[in-house]
Every structure is written in C-alpha cells, then in structure tokens.
C-alpha positions in Angstrom: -40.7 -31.6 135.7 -36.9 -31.3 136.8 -33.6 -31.4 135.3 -32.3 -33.5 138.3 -33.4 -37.0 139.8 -36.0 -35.5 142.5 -39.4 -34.2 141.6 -41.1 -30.9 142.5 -44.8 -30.9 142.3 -46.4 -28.2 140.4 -50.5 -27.3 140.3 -51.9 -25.4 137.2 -55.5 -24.1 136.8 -55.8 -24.1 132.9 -53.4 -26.9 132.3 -50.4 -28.9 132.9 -46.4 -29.8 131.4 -44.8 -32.6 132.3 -41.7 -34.0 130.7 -38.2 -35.2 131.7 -36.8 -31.5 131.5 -37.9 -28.5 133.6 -36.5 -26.2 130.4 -38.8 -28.4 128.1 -41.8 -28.0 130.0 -41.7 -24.7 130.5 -41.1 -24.4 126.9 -45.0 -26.1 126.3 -46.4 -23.9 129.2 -45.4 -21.0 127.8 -47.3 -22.1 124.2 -50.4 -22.5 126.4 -49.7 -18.9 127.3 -49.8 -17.8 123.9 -53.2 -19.3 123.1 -51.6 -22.7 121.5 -54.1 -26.0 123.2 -52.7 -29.2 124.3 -51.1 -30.5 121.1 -49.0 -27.0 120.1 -47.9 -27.4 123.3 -46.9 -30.9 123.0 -45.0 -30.4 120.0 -43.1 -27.6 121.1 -42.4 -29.8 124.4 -41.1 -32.3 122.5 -38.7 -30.5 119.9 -37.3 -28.4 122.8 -36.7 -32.0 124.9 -34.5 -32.6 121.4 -32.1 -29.9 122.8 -32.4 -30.1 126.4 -32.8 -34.1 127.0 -30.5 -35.9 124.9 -30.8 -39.0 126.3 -34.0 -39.6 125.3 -36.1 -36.1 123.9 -35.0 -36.6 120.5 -35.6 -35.8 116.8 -33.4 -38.8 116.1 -35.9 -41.4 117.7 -40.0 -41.9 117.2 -42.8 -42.7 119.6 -46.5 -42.5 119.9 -49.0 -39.5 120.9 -52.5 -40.4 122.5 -55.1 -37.7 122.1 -58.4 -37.4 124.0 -60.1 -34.3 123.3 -62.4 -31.7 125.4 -65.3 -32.7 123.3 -64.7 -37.1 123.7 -62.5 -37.3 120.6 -59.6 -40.0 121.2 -57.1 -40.9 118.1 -53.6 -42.5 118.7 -50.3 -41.2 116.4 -47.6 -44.1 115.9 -44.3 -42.7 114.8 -42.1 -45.7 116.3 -38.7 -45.8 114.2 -39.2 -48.2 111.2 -36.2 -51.2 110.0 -34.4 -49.4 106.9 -35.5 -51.6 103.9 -31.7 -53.2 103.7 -32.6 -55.2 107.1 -32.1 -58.5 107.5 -33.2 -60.6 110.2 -29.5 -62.0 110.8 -28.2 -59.1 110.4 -26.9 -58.8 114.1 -25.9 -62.5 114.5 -22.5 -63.8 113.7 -21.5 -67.1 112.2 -22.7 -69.3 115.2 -26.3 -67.6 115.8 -25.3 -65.2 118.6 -25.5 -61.8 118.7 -22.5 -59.9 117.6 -20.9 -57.6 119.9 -24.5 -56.4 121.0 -24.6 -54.7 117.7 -28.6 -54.6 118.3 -28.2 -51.9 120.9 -25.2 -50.5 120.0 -23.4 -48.8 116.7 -24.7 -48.2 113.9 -27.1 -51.1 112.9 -28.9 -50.7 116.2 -30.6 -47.0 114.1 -33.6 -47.4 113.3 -35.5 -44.9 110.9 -36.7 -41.8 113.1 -40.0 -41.2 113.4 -40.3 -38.1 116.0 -40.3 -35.1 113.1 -43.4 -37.3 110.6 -45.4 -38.1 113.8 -45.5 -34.4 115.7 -46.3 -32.7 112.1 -49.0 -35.3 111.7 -50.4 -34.2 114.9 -49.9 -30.6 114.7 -51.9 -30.9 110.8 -54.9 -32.6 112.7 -55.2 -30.7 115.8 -52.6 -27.6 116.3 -53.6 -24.5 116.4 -50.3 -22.1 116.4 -48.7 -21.8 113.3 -45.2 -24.6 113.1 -42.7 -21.8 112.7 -44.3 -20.9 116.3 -44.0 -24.0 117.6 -40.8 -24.7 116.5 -38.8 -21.1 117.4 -38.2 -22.4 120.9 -36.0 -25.6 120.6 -33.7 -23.4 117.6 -33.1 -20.5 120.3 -32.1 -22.9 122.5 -30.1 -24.9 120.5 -28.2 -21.7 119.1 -28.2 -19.1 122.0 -27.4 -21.9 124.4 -29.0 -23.8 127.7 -27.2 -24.4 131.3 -25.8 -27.2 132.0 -27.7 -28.8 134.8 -25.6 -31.2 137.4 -28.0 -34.0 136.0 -26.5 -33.3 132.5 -23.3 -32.8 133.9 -23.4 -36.3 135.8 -25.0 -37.9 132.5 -22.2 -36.7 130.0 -19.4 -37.8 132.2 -20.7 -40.9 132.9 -21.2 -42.0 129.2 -17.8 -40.7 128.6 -16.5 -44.0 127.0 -19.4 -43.1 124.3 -18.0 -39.7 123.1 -14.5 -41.9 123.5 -16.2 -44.4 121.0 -18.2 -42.0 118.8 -16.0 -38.5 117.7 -19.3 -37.2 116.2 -20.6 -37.5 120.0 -17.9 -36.2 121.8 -17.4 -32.6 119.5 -20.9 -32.3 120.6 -20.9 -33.6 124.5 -17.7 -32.4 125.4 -15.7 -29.0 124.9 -13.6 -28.3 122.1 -10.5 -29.2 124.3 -11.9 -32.6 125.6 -12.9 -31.7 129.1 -16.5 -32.0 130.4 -19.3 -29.1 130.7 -19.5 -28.0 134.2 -22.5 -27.1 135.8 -23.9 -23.4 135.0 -21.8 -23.7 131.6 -23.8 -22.5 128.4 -24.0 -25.0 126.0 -24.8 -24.6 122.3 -25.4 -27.0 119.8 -25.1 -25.1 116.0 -25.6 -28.0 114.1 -28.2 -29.5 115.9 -30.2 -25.6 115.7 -29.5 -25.8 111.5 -31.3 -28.8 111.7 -34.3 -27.5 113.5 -34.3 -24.4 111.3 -35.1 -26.6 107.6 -37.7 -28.3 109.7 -39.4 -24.8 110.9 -39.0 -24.2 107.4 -40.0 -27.5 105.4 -41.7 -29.2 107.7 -41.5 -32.8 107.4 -39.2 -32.8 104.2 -37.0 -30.5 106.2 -36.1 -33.9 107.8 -36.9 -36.7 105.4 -35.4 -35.1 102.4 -33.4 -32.7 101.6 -29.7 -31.7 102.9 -30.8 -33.3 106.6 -31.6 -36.8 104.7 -28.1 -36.8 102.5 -26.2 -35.6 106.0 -27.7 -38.8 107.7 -27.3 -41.3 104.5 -23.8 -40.4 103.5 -22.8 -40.7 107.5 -24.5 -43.7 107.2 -22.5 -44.9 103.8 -19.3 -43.9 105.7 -20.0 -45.8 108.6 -21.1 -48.9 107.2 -24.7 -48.1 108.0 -27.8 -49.5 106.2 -30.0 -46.1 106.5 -30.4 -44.6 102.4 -32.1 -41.5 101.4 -35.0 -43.9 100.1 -35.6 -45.3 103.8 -36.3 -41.7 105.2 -38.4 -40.3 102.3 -40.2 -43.0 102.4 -41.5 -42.9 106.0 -45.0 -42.0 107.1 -46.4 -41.7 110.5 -49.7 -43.5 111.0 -52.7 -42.1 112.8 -54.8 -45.1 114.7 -57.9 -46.6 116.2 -56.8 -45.8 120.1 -57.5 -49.1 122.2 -59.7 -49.2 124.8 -60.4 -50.9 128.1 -62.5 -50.4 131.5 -60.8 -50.6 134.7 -62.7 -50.0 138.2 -65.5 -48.0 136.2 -63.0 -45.9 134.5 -62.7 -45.6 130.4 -58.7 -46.5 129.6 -57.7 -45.1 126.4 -54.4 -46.1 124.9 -52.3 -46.9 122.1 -52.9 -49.4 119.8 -50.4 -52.2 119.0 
C-alpha cells in the first residue's frame, strides 16, 4: 500500500496488508504482530483508514467484508449505508422530474445511514481474536497525536478546496485554523474525530448508533435540513450472508452476495 499514486510491492511470509494508505496497513500488520488473525487485523485496518484516508476509509460510510477461513469457512458481512426511513423516492427531483442540483451526490440528502462501525463489530464478534479496545487504540492515537501529511493528501485537500469553501464543518477540519492548506510533512490532528473513536473503543456499536455520536449527527442533521433521526441509526443492523459462489477456469470464486 502507498500514500501516493504509484505502488510499491511488498512480499510477507505469514500474511499480507493491503489498503489505500501505507499508515493503515501498517496499522493491520502490526495487529498480526501481536497475535490478532486476519479479521483483527482487518478491523484495525479499517478504523485507522478512517483517520488516514478520508476520501474513502471511513466510519461515516458502510461496505461489505468477505471471509474465507483456513479451515474452508466462507460468510459475507453487508454493512452498505441504508435510506433514513424519511426517504422518498422523489426526494431528489424537482418540479419537472429532473434531478435537483445533483442533490443525489452531493449535500446533505445524498447521506445515507453508515454502516462501517455495525459491520466491523459484527465481524470482530464472530471471528476476532484481540480484544476491541486493542483493535481500536491505533486509529484514536493517530487521530489525537497526529499523522504526516503526505503530498497525496496534500494534492487531495487542495484540489477539493471548493468543498471546505462549501461545507465550514469540512474546512475547520481539512484546512488550518487560518484557512491555508497542510503542507507536506505537517502533523495533522483531528480531536474530534479521535472523541469519536474513543465511545466506540468504549461502547462498541452504541458508541456510534446511540448515544452522544447519534444526537451530534441528528441535530447536524436537523440544522441542515437533513432527513437522518436518532431512530434511523439505532435502528441499523449489519447483516451476515450466504457468500455467492461461482467456478472460473477450475478455480472456486467466492463473493458477496447481492
């Protein structure tokens, strides 16, 4: 893995990270280390690329996890982001039909209700092995003592500039305190983002789905003219499924389901 465009290849003998950030991935090697198997480490992997990937490695998002065990056991996890229960299905059109000011990818209707924090506990209940303060210790020192700012994040947080512009919330987070960009080697801490990490080291799945994390989210969404409610995140579950399978060339495919 890299924190830049180009790829450096990397051989293990007792197993092997790969995700979008270098940081990340070292994060999951070093559970491996400690005696953690292939879902600790995934976990870890994946709360840490919540600090060090914001594009995409998020606690904000969802996604799926495909598990094939040492001993043939294959299971699927589907924690894709759910519609909050005040969705419409014209909610994004205007008058005429069309989509309104492509308010289905961007603001605050496009939010869907995360599934990333119900879908790695659900894993980590059925096949982790560290404890989940372990597991989660990594992404809060990060997010609290700080990370380097790569070029790649450099280059990525000045070219969505007219974001932060758009979005204050975004831009006390992507950009300094007097408006100008992170620069390359710069330490960058996110405090709020580390509280949040710390109630769900502590509480787990409700450390997200309920409690002071759920009112922050619903009363920015009340303020913002969002549809998100408390309800909507305490009522979200992450599924575990029946993996779909395949042949190709004489090899078993496992995958997700749809």
């Amino acid at each position: 893995a890299s924190d830049n465009p180009s790829r450096h290849p990397v051989r293990g003998n007792n197993g092997v990270v790969a995700s979008s950030s270098m940081i990340a991935s070292k994060v999951g090697v070093e559970i491996m280390k400690k005696g953690g198997n292939a879902v600790d480490a995934a976990v870890a992997t994946a709360f840490a690329m919540a600090v060090t990937w914001p594009t995409a490695g998020n606690i904000g998002g969802g996604g799926f996890l495909v598990y094939h065990g040492a001993d043939g056991e294959a299971t699927a996890f589907d924690f894709r982001e759910k519609a909050p229960l005040a969705s419409t299905k014209t909610m994004y059109l205007d008058e005429d039909g069309n989509v309104r000011d492509n308010s289905n990818h961007d603001g605050i209707l496009a939010v869907g209700v995360p599934g990333t924090v119900a879908g790695l506990e659900l894993a980590h209940q059925r096949f982790g092995s560290l404890s989940w303060d372990e597991l989660l210790q990594p992404a809060i020192d990060l997010a609290r003592d700080g990370m380097p700012i790569s070029w790649y994040l450099h280059d990525s947080f000045k070219r969505n500039n007219s974001r932060w512009q758009q979005y204050p919330s975004s831009a006390k987070i992507f950009l300094k305190a007097d408006g100008s960009f992170y620069q390359p080697g710069d330490t960058w801490k996110q405090p709020d983002l580390a509280a949040t990490l710390e109630r769900i080291q502590r509480d787990g799945k409700d450390g997200f789905y309920k409690g002071e994390t759920a009112r922050l989210i619903a009363d920015f969404m009340a303020a913002n003219d969002g549809i998100i409610t408390e309800e909507d995140l305490a009522k979200y579950e992450a599924r575990e499924r029946e993996p779909i399978r395949g042949t190709y060339r004489g090899y078993e495919v496992v995958s997700m389901p749809p």
